[in-house]
C-alpha positions as CSV (number, residue, x, y, z in Angstrom):
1,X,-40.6,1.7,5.6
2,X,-39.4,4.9,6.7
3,X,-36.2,6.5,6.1
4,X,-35.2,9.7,8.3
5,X,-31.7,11.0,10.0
6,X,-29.9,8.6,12.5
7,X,-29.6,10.3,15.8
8,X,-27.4,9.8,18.9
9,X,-30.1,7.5,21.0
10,X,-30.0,5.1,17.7
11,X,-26.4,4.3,18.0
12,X,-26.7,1.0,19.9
13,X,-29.3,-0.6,18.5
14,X,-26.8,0.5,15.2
15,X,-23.8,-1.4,16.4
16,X,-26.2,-4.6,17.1
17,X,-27.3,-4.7,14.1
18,X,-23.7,-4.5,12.1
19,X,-22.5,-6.9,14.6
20,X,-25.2,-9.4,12.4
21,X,-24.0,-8.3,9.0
22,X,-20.5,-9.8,8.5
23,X,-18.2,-8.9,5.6
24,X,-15.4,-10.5,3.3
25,X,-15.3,-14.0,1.3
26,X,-11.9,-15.8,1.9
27,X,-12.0,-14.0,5.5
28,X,-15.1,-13.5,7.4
29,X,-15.2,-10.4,9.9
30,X,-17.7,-8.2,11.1
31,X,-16.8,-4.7,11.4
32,X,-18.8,-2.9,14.1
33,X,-18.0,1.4,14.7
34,X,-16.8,1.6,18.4
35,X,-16.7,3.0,21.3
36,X,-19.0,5.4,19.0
37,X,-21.4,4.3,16.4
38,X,-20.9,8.1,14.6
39,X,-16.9,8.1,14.8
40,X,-16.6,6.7,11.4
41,X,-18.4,9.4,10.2
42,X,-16.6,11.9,11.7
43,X,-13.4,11.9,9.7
44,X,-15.6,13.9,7.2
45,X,-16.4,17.4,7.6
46,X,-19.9,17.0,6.5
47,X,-21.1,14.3,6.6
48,X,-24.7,12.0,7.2
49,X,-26.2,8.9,8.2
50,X,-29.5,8.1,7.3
51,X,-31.5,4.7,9.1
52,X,-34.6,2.7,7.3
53,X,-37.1,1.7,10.0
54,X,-40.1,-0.4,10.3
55,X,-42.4,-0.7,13.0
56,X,-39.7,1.5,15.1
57,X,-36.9,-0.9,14.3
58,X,-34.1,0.1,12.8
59,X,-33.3,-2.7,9.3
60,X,-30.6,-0.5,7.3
61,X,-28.5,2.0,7.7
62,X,-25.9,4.1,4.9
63,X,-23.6,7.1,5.5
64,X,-22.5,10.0,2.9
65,X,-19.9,12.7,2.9
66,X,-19.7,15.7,1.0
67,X,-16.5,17.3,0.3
68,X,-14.6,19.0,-2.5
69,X,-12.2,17.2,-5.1
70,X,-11.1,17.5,-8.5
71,X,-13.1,16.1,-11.6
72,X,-11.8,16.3,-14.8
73,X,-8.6,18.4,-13.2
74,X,-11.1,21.0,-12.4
75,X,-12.3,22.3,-8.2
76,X,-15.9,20.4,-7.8
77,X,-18.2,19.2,-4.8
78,X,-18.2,15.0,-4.9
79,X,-20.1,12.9,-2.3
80,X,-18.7,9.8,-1.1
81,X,-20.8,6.7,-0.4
82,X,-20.2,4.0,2.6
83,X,-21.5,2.0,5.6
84,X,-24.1,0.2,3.6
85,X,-26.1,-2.4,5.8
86,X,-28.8,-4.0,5.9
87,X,-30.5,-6.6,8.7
88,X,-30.4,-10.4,7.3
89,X,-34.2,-10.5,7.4
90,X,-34.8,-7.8,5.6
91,X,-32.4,-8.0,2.5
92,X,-33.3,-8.0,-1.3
93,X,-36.6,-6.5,-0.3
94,X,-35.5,-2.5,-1.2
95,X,-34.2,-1.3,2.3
96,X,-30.5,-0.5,0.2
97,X,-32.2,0.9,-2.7
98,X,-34.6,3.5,-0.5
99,X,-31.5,4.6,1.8
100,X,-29.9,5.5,-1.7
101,X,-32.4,7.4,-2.9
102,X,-32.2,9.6,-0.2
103,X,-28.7,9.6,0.0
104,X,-28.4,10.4,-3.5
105,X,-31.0,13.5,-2.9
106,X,-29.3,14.9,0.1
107,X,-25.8,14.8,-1.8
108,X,-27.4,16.5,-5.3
109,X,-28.6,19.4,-2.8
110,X,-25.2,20.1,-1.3
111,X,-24.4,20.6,-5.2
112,X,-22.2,17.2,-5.6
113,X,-21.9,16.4,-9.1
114,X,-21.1,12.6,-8.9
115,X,-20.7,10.2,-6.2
116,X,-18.6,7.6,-5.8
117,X,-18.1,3.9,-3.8
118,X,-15.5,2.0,-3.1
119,X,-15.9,-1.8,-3.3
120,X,-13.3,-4.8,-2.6
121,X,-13.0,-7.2,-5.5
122,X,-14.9,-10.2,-5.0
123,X,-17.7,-8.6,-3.1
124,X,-20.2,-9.7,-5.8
125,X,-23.3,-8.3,-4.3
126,X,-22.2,-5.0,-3.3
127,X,-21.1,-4.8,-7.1
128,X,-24.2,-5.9,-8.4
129,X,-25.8,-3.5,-5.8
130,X,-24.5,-0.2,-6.6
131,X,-24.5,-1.3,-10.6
132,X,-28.3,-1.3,-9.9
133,X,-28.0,2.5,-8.6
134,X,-26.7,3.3,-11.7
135,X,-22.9,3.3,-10.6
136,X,-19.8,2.3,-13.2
137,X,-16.4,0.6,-12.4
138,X,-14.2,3.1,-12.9
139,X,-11.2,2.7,-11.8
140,X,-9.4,-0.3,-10.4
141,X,-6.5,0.9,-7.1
142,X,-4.5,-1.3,-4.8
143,X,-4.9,-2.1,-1.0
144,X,-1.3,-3.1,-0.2
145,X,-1.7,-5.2,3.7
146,X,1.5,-5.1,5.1
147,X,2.5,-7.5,7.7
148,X,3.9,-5.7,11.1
149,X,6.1,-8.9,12.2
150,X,9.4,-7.2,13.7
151,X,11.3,-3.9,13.6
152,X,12.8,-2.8,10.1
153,X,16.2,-1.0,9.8
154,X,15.6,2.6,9.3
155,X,18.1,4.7,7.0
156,X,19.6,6.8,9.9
157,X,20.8,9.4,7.5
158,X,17.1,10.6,7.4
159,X,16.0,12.6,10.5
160,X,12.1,11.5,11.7
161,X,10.7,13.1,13.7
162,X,6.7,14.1,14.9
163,X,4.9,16.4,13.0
164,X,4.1,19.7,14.8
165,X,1.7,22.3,14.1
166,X,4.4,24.7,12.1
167,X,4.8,21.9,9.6
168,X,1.2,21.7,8.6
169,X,1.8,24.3,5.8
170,X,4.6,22.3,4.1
171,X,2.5,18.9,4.8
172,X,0.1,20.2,2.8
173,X,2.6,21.8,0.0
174,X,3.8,18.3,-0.4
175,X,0.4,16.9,-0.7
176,X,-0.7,19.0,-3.4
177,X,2.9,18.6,-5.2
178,X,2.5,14.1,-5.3
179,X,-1.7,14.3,-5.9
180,X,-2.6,17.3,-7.0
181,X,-2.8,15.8,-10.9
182,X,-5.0,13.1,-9.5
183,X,-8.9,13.2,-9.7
184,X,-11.0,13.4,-6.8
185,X,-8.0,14.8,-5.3
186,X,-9.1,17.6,-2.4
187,X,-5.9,20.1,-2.6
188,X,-4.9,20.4,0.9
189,X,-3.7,23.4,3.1
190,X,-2.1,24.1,6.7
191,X,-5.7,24.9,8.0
192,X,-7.2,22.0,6.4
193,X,-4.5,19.6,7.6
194,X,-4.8,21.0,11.6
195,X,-9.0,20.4,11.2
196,X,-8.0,16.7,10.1
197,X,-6.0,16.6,12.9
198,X,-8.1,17.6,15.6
199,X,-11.5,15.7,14.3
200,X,-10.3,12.0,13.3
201,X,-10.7,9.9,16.6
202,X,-7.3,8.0,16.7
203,X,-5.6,10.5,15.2
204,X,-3.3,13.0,16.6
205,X,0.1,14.9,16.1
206,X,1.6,11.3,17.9
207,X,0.3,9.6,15.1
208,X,1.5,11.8,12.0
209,X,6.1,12.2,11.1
210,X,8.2,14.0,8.6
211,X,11.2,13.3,7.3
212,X,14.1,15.8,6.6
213,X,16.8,15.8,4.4
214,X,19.2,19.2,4.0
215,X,17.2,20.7,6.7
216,X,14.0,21.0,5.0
217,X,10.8,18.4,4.9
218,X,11.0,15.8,2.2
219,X,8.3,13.4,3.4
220,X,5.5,13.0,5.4
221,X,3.3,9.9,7.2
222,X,0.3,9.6,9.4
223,X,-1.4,6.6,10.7
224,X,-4.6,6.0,11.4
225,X,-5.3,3.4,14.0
226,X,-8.9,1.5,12.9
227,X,-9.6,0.5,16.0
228,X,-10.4,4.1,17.5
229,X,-13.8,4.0,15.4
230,X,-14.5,0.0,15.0
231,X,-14.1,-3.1,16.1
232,X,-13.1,-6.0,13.7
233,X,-13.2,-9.4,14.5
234,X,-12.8,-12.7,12.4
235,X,-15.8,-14.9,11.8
236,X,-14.3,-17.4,9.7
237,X,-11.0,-17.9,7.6
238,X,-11.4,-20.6,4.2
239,X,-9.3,-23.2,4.1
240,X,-6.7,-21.6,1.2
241,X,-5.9,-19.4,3.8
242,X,-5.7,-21.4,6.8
243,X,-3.4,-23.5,5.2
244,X,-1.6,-20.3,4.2
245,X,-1.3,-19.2,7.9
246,X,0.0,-22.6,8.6
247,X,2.9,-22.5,6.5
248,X,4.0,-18.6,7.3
249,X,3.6,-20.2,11.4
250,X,5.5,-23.2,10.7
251,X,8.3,-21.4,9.0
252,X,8.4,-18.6,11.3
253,X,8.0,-16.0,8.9
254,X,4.8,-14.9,11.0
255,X,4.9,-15.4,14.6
256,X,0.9,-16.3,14.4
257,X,-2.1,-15.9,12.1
258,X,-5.7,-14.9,12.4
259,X,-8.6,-17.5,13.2
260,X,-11.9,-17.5,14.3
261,X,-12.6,-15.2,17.0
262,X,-9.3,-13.0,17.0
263,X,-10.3,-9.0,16.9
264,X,-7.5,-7.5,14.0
265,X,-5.2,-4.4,15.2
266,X,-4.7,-2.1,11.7
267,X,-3.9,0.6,10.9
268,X,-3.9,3.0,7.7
269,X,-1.4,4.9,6.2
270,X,-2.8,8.9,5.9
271,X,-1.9,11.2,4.8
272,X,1.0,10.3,2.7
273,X,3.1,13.1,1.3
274,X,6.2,12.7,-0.9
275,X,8.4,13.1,-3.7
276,X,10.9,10.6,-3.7
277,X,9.6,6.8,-2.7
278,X,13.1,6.1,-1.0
279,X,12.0,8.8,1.5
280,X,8.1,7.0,2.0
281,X,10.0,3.8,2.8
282,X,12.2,5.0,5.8
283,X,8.5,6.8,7.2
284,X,6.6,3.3,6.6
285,X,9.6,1.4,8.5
286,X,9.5,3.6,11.3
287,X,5.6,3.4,11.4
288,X,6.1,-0.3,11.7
289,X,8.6,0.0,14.3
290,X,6.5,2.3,16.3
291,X,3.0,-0.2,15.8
292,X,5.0,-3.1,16.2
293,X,5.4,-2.1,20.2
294,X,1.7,-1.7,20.1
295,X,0.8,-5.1,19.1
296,X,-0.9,-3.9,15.4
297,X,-0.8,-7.0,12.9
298,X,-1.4,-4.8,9.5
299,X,-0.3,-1.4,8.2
300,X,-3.0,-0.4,5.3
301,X,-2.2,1.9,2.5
302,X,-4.1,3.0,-0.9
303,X,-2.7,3.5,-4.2
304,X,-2.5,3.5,-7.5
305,X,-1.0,-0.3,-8.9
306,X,2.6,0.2,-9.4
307,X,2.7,3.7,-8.4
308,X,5.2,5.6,-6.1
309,X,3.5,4.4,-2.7
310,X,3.9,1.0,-4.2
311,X,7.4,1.3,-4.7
312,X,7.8,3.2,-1.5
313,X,6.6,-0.6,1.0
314,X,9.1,-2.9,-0.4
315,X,10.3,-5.1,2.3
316,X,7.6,-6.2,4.0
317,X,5.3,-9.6,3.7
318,X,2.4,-8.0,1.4
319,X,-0.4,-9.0,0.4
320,X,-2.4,-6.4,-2.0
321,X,-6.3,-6.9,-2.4
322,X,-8.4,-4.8,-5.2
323,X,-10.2,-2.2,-4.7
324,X,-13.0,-0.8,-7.2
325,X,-13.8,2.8,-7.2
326,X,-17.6,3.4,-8.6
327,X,-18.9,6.4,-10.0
328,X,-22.4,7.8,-10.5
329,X,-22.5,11.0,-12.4
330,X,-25.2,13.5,-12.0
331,X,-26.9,15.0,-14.5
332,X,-24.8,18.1,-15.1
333,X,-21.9,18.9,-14.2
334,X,-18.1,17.6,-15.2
335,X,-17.1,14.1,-15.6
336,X,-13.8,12.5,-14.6
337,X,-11.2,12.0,-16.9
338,X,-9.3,8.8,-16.9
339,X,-6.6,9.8,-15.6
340,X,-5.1,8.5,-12.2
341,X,-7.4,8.9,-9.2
342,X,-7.0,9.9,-5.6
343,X,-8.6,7.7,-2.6
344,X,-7.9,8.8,0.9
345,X,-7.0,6.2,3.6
346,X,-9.7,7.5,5.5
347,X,-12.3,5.9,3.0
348,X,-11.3,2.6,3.4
């Protein structure tokens, strides 16, 4: 086996094999990065993908970013993890364990000093998987999954409008202001907001509002639309759930439900900038107003259970699922405290 640096000529053979790694318990999908296998990545600044190969086939695959965040309230490099597969013939026989090793090599010499996963509850092996790196649980966040099912009444004492290029300063203000106390937290500034803006494919100034109140910003939303960088579609749905779509069908609270063979329309909420969560739900209602002409099914957010972004999506039919932030620490370096913890959109 041979592990070395994915390259542009390897990205089809790359989305063929995702395409034969589905995902998810009570709903099957595969997920495969589209129109470009190396969009995903791109939301990073610096960022890798690494392929296993044998015999000149590729059988694995797993991406890294490096970036900077807070740990233990203090400025520190942390890599991120993700995009973790492996062909069916060739699991439980080390492909996962080498790409890490290299992975875990490559972020050490950019000088992180942890990395970290995210993992949806339930996924068992990916648990038991990055457990066997040496990764922790530790911390436990919400995926709220909002249903986009109609247009929502919109406070219209609160002037939205499209972000433009002069608000990226205050964008980024408000930012540090709501997560600037949170670990893993990357403080944000006008120049860092404009280079999100013009690398994240589906992602532009159409895509990102503010809110005023008095004549000055109060709040601030961005979507990101998944299916710029991949493609997911349903495999299979278990019968809880089926029977679950039937009811919401039958009683018209959802005009349909996924099944076998639809291709999901989501988006993600990012970034999200606020101070008061009355202010985040007037943006998230005219984000669903806006998708809802589009045809998306789900708006995404991340967030701390209970916190203000919770507070800030009442209204909608939700349905929140777990997510489980891992944590390898290196050798040296600071730890994080256990205090509340920052997860962009753009890693889910």
């Amino acid at each position: 086996m041979d592990i070395r640096d994915a390259t542009r000529e390897d990205g089809d053979e790359l989305q063929r094999l995702q395409a034969t790694c589905p995902q998810g318990t009570a709903l099957v999908a595969t997920v495969v990065n589209t129109p470009d296998f190396f969009g995903r990545a791109a939301v990073y600044e610096d960022h890798r993908t690494f392929v296993a190969t044998e015999n000149g086939r590729i059988i694995g695959s797993a991406a890294c970013a490096v970036r900077p965040g807070l740990v233990g309230g203090e400025p520190a490099t942390v890599g991120y993890e993700f995009q973790y597969f492996t062909a069916l013939d060739h699991r439980r026989k080390g492909v996962a364990k080498e790409l890490h090793r290299r992975v875990g090599d490559h972020l050490r010499d950019r000088g992180a000093c942890l990395s970290y996963a995210i993992i949806m509850a339930g996924n068992t092996p990916s648990m038991r998987l990055f457990e066997g790196f040496g990764f922790s649980r530790h911390r436990t966040l919400s995926m709220p999954g909002l249903a986009v099912r109609k247009k929502m009444p919109v406070d219209d004492a609160a002037h939205v409008r499209r972000a433009e290029e002069d608000d990226y300063g205050v964008i980024a203000g408000l930012m540090n202001e709501a997560w600037g106390g949170h670990e893993l937290y990357q403080p944000a500034s006008a120049d860092s907001v404009a280079r999100f803006v013009e690398r994240t494919p589906g992602f532009d100034c159409d895509c990102m509002f503010v809110l005023e109140r008095d004549g000055r910003v109060a709040a601030c939303l961005g979507f990101w639309d998944w299916g710029a960088v991949m493609r997911v579609t349903v495999k299979a749905v278990n019968l809880k759930m089926r029977l679950m779509g039937l009811f919401l069908t039958l009683t018209r609270i959802l005009p349909s439900f996924v099944k076998a063979g639809d291709t999901l329309r989501q988006v993600m909420l990012t970034p999200v900038a606020f101070t008061d969560p009355v202010d985040l739900s007037v943006l998230v209602r005219h984000v669903n107003n806006l998708v809802f002409d589009r045809d998306v099914q789900q708006i995404f957010a991340v967030c701390e259970p209970g916190g203000d972004v919770s507070e800030g999506l009442g209204g909608f039919i939700r349905v929140d699922t777990r997510m489980h932030v891992y944590v390898s620490h290196y050798d040296t370096g600071p730890q994080l405290s256990r205090g509340p913890v920052f997860v962009d959109g753009i890693d889910l």
